[in-house]
C-alpha positions as CSV (number, residue, x, y, z in Angstrom):
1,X,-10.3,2.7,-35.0
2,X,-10.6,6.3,-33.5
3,X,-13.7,5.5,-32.1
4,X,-12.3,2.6,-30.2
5,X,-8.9,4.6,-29.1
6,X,-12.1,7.2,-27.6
7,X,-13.8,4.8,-26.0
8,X,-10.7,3.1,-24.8
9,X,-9.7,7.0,-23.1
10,X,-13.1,7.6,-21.8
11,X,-12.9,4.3,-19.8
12,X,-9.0,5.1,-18.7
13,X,-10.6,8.4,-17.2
14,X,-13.3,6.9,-15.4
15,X,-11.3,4.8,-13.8
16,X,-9.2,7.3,-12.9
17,X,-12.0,9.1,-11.7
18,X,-13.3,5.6,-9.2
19,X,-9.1,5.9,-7.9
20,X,-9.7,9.2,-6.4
21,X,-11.5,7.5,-4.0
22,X,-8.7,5.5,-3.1
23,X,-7.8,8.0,-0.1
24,X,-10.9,10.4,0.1
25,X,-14.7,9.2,0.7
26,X,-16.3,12.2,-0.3
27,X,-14.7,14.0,-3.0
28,X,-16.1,17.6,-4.9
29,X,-16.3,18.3,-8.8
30,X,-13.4,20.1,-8.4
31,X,-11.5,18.3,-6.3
32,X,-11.6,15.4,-8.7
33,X,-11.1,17.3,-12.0
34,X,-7.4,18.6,-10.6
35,X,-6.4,15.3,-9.2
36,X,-7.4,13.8,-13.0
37,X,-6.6,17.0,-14.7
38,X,-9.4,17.4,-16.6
39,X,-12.0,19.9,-17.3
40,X,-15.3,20.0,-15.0
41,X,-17.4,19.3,-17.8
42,X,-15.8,16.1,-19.1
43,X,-15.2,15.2,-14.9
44,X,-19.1,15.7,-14.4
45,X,-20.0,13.7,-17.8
46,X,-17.9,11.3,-16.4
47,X,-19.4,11.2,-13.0
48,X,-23.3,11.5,-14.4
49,X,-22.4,8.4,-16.0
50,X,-20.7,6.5,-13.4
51,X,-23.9,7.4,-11.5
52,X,-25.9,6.6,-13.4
53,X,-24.4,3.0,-13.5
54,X,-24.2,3.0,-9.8
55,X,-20.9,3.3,-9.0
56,X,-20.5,6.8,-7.8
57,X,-23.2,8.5,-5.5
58,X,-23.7,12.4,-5.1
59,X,-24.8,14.1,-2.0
60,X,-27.0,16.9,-3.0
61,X,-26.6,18.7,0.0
62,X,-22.7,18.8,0.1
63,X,-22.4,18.7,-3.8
64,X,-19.9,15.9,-3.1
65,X,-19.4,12.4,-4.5
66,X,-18.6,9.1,-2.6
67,X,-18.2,5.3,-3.9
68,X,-22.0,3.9,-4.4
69,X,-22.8,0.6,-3.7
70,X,-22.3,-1.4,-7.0
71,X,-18.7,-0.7,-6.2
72,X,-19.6,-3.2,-2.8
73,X,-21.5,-5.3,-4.7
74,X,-18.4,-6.0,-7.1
75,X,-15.8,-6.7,-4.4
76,X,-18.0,-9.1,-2.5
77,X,-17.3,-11.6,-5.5
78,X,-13.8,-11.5,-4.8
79,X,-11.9,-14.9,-4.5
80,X,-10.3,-14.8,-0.7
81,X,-9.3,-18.3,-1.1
82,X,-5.8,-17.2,-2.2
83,X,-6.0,-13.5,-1.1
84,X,-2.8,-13.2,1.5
85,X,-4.7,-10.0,3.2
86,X,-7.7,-12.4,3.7
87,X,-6.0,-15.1,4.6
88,X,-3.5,-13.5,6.9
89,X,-5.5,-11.4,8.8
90,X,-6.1,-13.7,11.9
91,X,-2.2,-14.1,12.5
92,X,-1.9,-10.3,12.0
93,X,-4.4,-9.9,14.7
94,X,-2.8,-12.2,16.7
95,X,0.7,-10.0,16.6
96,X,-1.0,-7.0,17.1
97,X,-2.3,-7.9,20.3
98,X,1.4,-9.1,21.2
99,X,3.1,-6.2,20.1
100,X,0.5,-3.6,20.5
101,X,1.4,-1.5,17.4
102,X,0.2,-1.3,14.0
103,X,0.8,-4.4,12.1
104,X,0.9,-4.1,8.1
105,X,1.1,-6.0,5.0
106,X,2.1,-4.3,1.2
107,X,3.2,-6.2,-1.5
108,X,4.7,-4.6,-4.3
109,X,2.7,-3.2,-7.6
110,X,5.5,-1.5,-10.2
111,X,7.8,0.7,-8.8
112,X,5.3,1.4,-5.9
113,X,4.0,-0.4,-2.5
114,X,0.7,-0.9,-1.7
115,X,-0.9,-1.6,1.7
116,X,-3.2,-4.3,1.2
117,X,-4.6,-5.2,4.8
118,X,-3.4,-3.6,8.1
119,X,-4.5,-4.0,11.7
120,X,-4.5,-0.6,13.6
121,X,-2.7,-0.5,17.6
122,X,-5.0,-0.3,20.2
123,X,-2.6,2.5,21.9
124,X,-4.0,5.9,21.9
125,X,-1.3,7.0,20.0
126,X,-0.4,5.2,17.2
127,X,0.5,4.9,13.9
128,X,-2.6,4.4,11.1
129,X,-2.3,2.7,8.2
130,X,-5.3,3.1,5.7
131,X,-5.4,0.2,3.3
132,X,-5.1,0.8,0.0
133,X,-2.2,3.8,0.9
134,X,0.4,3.8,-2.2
135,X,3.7,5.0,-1.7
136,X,7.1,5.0,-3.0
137,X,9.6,2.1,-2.9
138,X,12.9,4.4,-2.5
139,X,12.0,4.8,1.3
140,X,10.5,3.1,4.3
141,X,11.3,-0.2,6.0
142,X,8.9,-2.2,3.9
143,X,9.9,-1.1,0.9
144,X,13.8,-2.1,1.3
145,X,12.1,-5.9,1.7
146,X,10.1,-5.0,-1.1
147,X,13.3,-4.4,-3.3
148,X,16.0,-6.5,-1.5
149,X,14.6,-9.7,-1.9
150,X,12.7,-8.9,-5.5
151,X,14.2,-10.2,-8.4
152,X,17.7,-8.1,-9.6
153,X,16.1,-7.0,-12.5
154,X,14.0,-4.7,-10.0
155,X,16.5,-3.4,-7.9
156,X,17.9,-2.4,-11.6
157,X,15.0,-0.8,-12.7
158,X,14.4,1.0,-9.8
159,X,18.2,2.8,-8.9
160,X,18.7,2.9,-12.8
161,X,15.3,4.5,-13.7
162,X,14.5,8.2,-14.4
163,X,12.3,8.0,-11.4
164,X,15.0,7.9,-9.0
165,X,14.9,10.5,-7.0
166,X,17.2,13.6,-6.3
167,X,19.2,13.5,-3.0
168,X,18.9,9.9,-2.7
169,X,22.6,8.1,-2.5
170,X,22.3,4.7,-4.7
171,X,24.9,3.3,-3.1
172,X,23.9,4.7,0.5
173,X,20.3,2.7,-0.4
174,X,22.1,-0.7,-2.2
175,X,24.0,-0.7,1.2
176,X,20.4,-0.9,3.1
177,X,19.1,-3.8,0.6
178,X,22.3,-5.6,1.3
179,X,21.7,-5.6,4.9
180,X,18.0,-6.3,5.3
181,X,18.9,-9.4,2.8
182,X,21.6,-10.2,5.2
183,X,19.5,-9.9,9.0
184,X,16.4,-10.9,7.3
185,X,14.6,-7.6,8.4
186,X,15.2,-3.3,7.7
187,X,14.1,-0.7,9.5
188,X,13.3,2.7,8.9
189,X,12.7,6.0,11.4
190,X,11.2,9.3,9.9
191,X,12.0,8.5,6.5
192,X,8.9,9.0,4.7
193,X,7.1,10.8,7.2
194,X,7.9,13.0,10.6
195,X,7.5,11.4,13.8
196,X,6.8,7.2,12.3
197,X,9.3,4.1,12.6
198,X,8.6,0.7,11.3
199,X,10.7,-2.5,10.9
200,X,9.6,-5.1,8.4
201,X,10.1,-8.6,7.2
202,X,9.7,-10.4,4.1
203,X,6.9,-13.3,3.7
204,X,8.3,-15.8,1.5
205,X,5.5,-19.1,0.5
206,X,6.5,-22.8,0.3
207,X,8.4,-21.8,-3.3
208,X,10.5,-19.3,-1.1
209,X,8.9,-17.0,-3.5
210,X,8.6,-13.0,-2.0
211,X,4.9,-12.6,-1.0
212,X,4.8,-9.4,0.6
213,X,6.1,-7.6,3.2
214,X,4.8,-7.6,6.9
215,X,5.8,-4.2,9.1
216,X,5.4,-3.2,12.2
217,X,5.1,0.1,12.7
218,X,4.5,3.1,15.2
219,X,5.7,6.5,16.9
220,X,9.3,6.9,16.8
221,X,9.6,7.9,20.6
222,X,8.2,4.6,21.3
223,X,9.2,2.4,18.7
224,X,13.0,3.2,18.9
225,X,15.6,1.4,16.7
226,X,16.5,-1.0,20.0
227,X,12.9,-1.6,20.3
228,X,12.5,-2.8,16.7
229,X,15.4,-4.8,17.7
230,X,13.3,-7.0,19.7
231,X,10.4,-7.0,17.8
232,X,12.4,-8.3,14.9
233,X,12.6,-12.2,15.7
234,X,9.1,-12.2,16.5
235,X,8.1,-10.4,13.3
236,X,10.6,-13.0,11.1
237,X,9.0,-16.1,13.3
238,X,5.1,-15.1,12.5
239,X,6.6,-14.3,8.7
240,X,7.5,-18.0,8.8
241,X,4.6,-18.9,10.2
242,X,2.7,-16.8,7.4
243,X,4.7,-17.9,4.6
244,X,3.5,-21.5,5.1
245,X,-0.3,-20.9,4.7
246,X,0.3,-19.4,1.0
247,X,1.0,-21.2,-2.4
């Protein structure tokens, strides 16, 4: 039974090791031992054996590691048939192009959101929106879809939780849930990071089931709260419009 509860912790670490990469390409022995919090020598045991199973890569002349190909060869045998960042990915184009800011899509994973497909602006300045970006579901414009139209027991879990964080009125952010319930859309300006707006919908499919939520999102000098005003129905119509492709 120890042996398996090892085993079991060795794979946990690895893994933990391959979600470094999450927001870095190439990533140092030490770099990766403080993110995991482990000592280099367990880290590069770790690593020699990812290697050696193809799924990490080290560049000897940088002394850094990156994601090796068995990691591509593994997501090209992903099902798209019922992936909504697949199959939405046209349509987000499409409002892109008419908007011409950053279009986004997170659905919820726990008490966090995760980007799952985005379409960068074509402005000079905009906002970008790596996929795969985690954050937190107390702030942001998505994130109050994420919670407001989610099942009560999550809104619970969330405001009631020890994770709630310091500062943070309950009622102040209940008050913002009720109202992006209520106009079918919430925005946000600089509230997770200096200098970004966004305003975002929910996607509900044929069971009017929450999907995910689809943001637009931008500078703050140019996408002002009256702006996000008007981008709103068009945002909730190509929600619609989404909602109907999925199951």
């Amino acid at each position: 039974m120890e042996d398996g509860k090892l085993t079991v912790r060795a794979v946990e670490r690895a893994l933990d090791i391959l979600l470094c990469f999450t927001d870095s390409s190439d990533i140092s022995l030490t770099e990766i031992s403080a993110r995991v919090s482990l000592h280099k020598s367990t880290v590069h045991r770790l690593l020699a054996s990812l290697e050696g199973k193809g799924f990490v890569l080290r560049d000897p002349s940088s002394d850094k590691y990156r994601l090796g190909f068995r990691i591509w060869e593994l997501s090209a045998n992903l099902t798209h048939s019922d992936d909504p960042a697949q199959i939405l990915l046209p349509d987000m184009e499409g409002l892109r192009d008419r908007l011409d800011e950053t279009i986004s899509l997170y659905v919820r994973d726990g008490l966090e959101r995760v980007r799952v497909q985005a379409v960068q602006s074509n402005q000079a300045i905009r906002r970008v929106a790596p996929i795969g970006a985690r954050m937190p579901l107390f702030v942001g414009a998505s994130s109050k879809i994420l919670v407001a139209f989610a099942e009560q027991e999550v809104q619970e879990v969330l405001t009631e939780g020890p994770a709630w964080p310091q500062g943070l009125e309950r009622s102040s952010f209940m008050q913002q849930l009720a109202e992006a319930k209520t106009l079918g859309y919430a925005t946000s300006v600089e509230e997770r990071e200096p200098g970004a707006a966004a305003v975002a919908v929910p996607i509900l499919n044929g069971s009017h089931r929450l999907v995910a939520a689809l943001a637009v999102s931008g500078p703050s000098n140019r996408l002002t709260l009256e702006k996000m005003k008007e981008h709103a129905p068009v945002l909730m119509e190509a929600a619609r419009r989404m909602g109907k492709m999925l199951k």
